[in-house]
N, C-alpha and C positions, 0 to 999 in steps of 0.2 A: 590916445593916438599912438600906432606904430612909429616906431624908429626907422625911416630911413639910411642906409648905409650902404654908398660904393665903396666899393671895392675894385683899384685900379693896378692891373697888371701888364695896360700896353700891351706891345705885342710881343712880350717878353712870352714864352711856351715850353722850357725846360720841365724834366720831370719834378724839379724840386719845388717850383713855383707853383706846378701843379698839386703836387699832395700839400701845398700850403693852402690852396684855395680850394681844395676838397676839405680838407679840415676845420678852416674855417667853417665853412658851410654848417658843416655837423655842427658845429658848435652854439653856431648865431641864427641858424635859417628860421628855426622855429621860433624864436622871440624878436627878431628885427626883420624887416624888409630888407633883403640883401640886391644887389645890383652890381653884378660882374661889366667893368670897363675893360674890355678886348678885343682888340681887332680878330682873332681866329677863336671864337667858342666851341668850336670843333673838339679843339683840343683840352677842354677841362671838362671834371665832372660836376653839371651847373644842375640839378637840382634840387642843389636846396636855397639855390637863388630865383628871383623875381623874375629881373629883367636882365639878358645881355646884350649889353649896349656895345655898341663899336664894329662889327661885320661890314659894316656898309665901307671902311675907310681901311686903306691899303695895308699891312704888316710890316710897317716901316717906325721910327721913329716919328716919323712927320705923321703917319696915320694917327699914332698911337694920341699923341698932339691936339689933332683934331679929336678923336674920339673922347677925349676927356673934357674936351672944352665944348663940345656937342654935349654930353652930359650934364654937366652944370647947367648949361642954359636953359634944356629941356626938361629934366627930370629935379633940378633945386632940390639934392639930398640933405639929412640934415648933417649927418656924418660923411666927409671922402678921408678914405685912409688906403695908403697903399703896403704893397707886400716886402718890395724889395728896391734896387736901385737907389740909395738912400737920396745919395746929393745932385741926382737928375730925377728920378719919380718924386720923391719927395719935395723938390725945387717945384716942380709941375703945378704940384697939388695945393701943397701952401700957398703958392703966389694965389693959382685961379682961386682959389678958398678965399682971400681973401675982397674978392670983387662981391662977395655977398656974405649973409649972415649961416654959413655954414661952417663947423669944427671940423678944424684939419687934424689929423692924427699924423703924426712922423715915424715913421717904423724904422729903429736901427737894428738891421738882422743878422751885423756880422765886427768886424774891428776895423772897418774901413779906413779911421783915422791914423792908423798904425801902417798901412799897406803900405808906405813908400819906403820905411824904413828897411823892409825886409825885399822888396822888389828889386830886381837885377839891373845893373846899369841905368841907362839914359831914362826908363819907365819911372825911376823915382818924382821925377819932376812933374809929368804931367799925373802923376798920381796925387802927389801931394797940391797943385794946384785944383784938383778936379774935387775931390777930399776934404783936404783943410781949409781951401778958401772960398771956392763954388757952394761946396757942404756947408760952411755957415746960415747959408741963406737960410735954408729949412728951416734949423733949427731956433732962428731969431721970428719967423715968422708964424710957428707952429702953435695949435692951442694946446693938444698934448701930444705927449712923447711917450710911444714903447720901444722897450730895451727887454733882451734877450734873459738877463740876470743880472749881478752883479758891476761887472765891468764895463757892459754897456754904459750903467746906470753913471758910475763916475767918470764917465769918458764926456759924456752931457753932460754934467753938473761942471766937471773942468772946462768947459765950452760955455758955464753963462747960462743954462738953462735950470729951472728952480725945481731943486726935488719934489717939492707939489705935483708938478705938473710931467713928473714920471714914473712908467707904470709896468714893474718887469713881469710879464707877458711871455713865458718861455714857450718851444715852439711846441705845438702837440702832433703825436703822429697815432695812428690808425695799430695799436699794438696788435691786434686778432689779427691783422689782416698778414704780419710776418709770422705765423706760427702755424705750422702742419704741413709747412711743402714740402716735397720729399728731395733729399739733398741733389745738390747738381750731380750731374754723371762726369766725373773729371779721368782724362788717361796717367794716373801717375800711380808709383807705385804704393801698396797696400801697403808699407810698415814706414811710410809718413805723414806730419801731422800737418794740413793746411795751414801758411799764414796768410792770410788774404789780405789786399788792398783794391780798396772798391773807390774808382774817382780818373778824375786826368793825371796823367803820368806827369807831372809840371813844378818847377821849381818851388812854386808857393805851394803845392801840398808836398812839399819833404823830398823831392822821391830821389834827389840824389843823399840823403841821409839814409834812406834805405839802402839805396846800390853801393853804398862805401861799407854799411854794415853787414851785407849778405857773408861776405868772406869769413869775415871773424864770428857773426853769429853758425857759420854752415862748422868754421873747424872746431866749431864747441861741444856738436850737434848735427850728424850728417840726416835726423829724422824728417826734417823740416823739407816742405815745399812752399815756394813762393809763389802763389796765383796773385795777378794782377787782371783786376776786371774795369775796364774803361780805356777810352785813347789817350795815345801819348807817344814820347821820347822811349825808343828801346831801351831794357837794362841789359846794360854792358857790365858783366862779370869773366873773369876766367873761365877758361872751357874748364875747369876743373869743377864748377860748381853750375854747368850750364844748363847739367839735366835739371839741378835745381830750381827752373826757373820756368813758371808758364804762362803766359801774356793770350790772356782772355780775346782782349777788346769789346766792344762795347755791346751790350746784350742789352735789351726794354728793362726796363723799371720793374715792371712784374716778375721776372727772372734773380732780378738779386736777393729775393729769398734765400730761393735756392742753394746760391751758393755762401749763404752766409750759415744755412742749415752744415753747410761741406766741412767748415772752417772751423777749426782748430781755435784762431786765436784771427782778431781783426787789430790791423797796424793804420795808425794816422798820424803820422808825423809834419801835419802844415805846419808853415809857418806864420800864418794868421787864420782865424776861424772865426764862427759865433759859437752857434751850437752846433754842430757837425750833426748834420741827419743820418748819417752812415752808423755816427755812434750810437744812437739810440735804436738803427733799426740793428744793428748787431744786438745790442742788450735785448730788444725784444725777439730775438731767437736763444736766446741766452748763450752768446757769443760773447767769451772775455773780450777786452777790450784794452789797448795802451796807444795813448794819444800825446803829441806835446802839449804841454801846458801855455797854453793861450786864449785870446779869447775868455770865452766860457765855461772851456771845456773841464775844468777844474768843478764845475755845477754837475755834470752828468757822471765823470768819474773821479776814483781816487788814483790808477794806475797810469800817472801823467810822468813826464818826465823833463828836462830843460838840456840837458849837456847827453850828446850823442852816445857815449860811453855808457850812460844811464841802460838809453833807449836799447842796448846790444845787454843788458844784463837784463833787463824785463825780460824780453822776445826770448831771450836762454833759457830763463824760468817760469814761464808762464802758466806754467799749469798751478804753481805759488798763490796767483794772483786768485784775486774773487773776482766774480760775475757781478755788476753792480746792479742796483735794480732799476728798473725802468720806468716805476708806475708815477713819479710825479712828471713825466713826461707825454701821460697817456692822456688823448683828448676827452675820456672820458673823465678823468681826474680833473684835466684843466677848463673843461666847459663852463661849471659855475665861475670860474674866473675872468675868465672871457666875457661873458655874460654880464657883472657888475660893472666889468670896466665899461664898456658903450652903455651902459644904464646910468649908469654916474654921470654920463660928458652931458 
């Protein structure tokens, strides 16, 4: 008998959820009956799944709600496992999981439990309760649990759940599909090297760690240009380093090849992460890479850093640094693994 397995993403539609459940797909379509839970199917690429369930109910939270619980009732998969949202999707899935004889799977995809520590003002609070104490539920309810790599893995194990019953599951991305675009067309001039940053302009990915260092990394070094691709908070530098600076905003999915093909060197300074998808589609352009050390991301590279000072010595020398490689992150690499784990449950 086929394995049945939802796959529940609400009405969640970002592009990153999206290449998670294109990937998926490739991975499992062929050996499980896959079943996409989403209120808009419009927006993924479904198939290498069955059925998509959930169109009929609103793109709201409360749709999303219904849709999963219309799911269970109707289609009794033997596996629901979702993508993202840990201590609300997750909460979802485990509870209704448990009104019948189906395995719930918990997916943590990021450091969630960490987030209020580094969160600005009054947001600590309802982070930490949304997190540390809502986020319990899942994971006391759950039959198994994937984790990202390493520190997911102890971050659950410190929370009471039994390493048996976890399975690090790193994410996989579609490597051919970043390589041969031909680089962005950027206005700046020829005898400077791109640093890119591709994401929200927003205090949890770094970006005032960057705007403090542009100064002193540009009087080390006037070669450097700073593109920023995605929305956000202006960078506020001195007119002295202004032309140094070009704010993209926010271009399709399909586009950020492109300009990772442009880029000299890719910068990620959050302050909490899992596995940064940005970092791996840079390495699959063979884009150096220097990221803070959190999270994960100590699994993907070795050019990490912890104290700002650091970060402005990297970004100075980077051409120093190696290009790390990509392939245990390639869905063609991770598919037999994939595969074991839902054969195993």
């Amino acid at each position: 008998m086929v394995v049945t397995i939802g796959v529940f993403v609400g009405n969640l539609s970002n592009a990153n959820v999206q290449r998670v459940v294109s990937n998926h797909g490739w991975m499992l379509g062929e050996r499980f009956n896959l079943d996409l839970i989403t209120t808009s199917p419009e927006n993924y690429d479904t198939h290498h799944y069955r059925d998509k369930v959930g169109d009929q109910f609103s793109q709201s939270s409360h749709g999303a709600i219904r849709a999963l619980n219309h799911y269970h009732s109707e289609y009794q998969p033997d596996v629901i496992y979702h993508t993202n949202r840990p201590p609300i999707h997750g909460g979802l899935v485990t509870a209704l999981g448990k009104r019948t004889d189906t395995t719930t799977v918990f997916r943590y995809p990021g450091d969630t439990f960490q987030l209020y520590r580094v969160a600005e003002g009054w947001k600590k609070i309802p982070y930490f309760v949304l997190n540390n104490i809502i986020g319990q539920l899942p994971l006391a309810l759950a039959d198994k649990a994937v984790v990202l790599g390493p520190h997911g893995h102890d971050q659950l194990v410190s929370r009471g759940v039994s390493p048996s019953n976890i399975a690090i599951l790193p994410p996989a991305i579609d490597v051919d599909s970043f390589r041969g675009s031909a680089p962005a067309d950027l206005t700046i001039p020829d005898d400077r090297k791109v640093v890119l940053f591709v994401g929200r302009r927003t205090h949890l990915k770094g970006i005032k760690t960057i705007e403090a260092a542009i100064p002193e990394i540009l009087a080390r070094r006037e070669d450097l240009q700073f593109v920023f691709v995605g929305k956000g908070k202006d960078i506020i530098v001195d007119d002295e380093w202004a032309d140094h600076v070009t704010l993209v905003g926010r271009v399709p999915p399909s586009s950020v090849p492109a300009y990772l093909q442009e880029a000299a060197l890719l910068i990620l300074p959050s302050l909490t992460e899992g596995v940064p998808r940005v970092l791996l589609e840079a390495l699959a352009t063979r884009t150096p890479v220097i990221a803070r050390d959190v999270g994960e991301v100590a699994t993907v590279t070795d050019n990490t850093f912890t104290k700002d000072a650091r970060f402005v010595e990297l970004v100075t020398e980077f051409e120093s640094l190696p290009i790390d490689t990509v392939d245990p992150f390639d869905r063609a690499t991770l598919r037999e693994y994939y595969v074991e784990f839902f054969e195993n449950l």
